[in-house]
C-alpha positions in Angstrom: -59.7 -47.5 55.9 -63.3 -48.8 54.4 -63.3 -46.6 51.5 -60.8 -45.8 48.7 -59.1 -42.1 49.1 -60.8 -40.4 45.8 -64.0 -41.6 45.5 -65.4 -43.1 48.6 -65.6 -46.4 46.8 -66.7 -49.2 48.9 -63.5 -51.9 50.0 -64.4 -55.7 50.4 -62.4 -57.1 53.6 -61.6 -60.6 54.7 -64.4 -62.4 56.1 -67.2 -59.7 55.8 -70.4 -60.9 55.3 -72.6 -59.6 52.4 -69.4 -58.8 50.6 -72.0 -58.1 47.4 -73.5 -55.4 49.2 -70.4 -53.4 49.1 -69.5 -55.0 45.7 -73.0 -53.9 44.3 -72.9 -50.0 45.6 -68.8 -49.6 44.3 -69.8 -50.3 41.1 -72.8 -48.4 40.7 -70.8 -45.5 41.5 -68.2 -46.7 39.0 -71.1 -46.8 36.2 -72.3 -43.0 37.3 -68.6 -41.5 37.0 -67.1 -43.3 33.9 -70.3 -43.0 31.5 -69.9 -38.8 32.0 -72.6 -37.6 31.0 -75.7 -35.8 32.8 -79.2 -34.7 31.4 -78.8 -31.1 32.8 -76.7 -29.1 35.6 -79.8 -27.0 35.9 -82.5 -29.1 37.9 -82.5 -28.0 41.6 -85.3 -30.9 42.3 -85.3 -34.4 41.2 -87.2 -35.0 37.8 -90.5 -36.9 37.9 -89.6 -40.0 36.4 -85.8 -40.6 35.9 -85.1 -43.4 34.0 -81.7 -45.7 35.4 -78.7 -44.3 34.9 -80.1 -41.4 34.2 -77.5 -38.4 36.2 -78.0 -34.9 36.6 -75.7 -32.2 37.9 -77.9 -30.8 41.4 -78.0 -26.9 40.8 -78.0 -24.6 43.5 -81.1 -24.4 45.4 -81.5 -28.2 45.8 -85.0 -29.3 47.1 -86.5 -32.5 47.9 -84.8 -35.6 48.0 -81.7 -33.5 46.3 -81.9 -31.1 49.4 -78.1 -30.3 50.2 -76.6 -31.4 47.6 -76.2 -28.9 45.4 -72.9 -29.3 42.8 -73.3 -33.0 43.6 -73.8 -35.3 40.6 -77.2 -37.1 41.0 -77.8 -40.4 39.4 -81.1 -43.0 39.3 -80.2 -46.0 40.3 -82.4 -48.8 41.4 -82.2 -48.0 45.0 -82.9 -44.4 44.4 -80.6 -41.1 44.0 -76.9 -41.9 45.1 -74.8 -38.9 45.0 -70.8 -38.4 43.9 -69.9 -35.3 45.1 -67.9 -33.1 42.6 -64.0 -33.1 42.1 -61.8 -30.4 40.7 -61.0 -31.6 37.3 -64.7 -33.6 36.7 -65.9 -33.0 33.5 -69.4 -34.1 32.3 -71.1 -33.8 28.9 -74.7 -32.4 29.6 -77.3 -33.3 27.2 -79.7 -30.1 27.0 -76.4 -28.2 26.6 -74.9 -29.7 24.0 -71.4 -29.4 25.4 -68.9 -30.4 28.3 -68.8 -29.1 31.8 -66.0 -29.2 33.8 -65.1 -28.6 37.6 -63.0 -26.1 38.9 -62.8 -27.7 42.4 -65.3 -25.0 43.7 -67.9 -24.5 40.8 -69.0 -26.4 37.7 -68.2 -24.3 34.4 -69.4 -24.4 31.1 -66.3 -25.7 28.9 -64.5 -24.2 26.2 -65.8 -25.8 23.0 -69.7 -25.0 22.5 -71.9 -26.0 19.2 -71.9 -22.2 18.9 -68.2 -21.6 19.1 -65.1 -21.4 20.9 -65.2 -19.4 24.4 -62.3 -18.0 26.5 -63.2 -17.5 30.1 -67.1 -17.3 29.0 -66.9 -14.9 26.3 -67.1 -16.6 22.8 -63.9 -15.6 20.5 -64.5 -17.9 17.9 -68.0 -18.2 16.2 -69.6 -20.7 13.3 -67.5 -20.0 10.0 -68.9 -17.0 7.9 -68.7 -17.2 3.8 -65.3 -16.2 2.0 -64.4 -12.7 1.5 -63.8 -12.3 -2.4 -60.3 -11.8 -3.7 -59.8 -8.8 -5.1 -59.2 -9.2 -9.1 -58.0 -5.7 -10.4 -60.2 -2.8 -10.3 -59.4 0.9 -11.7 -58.8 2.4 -8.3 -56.7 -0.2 -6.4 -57.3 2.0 -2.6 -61.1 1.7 -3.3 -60.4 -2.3 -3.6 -58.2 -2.4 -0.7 -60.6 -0.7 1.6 -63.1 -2.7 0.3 -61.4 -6.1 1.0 -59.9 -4.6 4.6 -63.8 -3.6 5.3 -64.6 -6.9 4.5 -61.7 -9.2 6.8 -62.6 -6.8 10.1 -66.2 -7.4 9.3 -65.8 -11.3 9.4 -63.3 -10.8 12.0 -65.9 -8.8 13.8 -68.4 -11.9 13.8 -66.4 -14.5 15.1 -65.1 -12.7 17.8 -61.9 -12.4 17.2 -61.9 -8.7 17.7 -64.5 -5.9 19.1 -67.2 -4.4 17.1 
């Protein structure tokens, strides 16, 4: 074996010459998967002018020099785009998302915690906090108040998803 089970990481052996080489390109790889996080996981072609270290998730349709490698994780590195292909249980913070990413060992999905809320299999069920529904503090007609303050909970429930409209 010349490469390590999981990641296809470069092994040195006794007596091989330009030991660096293989050195060199294990831990560039190392650098793109422990740093987790890529610019986008929408780019099918390369960007013009990635900066090193610089990673992207490939999305489907990959052109150019990301041609068929679509799902693979992309990263500048001074001798060009090196790919890590994708492994069930990846995750990845993307930058123009604002949240994680994580792989399913067939797709990359968007993960459960979002700056717009909490989602359950891609439907959000918990939403930014809404203001305080008033306690109710007497009142001549105590069902009128009731209603009111029940009107008030489903409503708030309402916009945070918790239940249907």
């Amino acid at each position: 074996m010349d490469e390590t089970p999981r990641w296809a990481l470069p092994l040195l052996f006794a007596g091989q010459a330009q030991k660096e080489v293989f050195h060199n390109e294990a831990l560039i790889l190392i650098d793109a998967l422990l740093h987790g996080r890529v610019e986008s996981a929408d780019a099918a072609t390369p960007p013009m002018a990635p900066a090193l270290g610089q990673c992207w998730v490939v999305a489907a349709g990959a052109a150019e020099d990301w041609a068929g490698q679509a799902g693979a994780i992309a990263c500048w590195t001074e001798g060009g785009w090196r790919f890590v292909p994708a492994r069930a249980g990846m995750t990845m913070d993307v930058a123009d998302r604002g949240h994680r990413i994580f792989h399913d060992g067939l797709l990359w999905r968007d993960g459960a915690v979002r700056s717009d809320g909490l989602y359950h299999n891609d439907q959000r069920v918990v939403a930014s906090r809404q203001g305080a529904i008033a306690t109710p503090d007497g009142g001549a007609v105590i069902d009128v108040e009731a209603r009111s303050t029940l009107s008030a909970i489903l409503t708030i429930l309402r916009a945070h998803g918790l239940i249907a409209g």
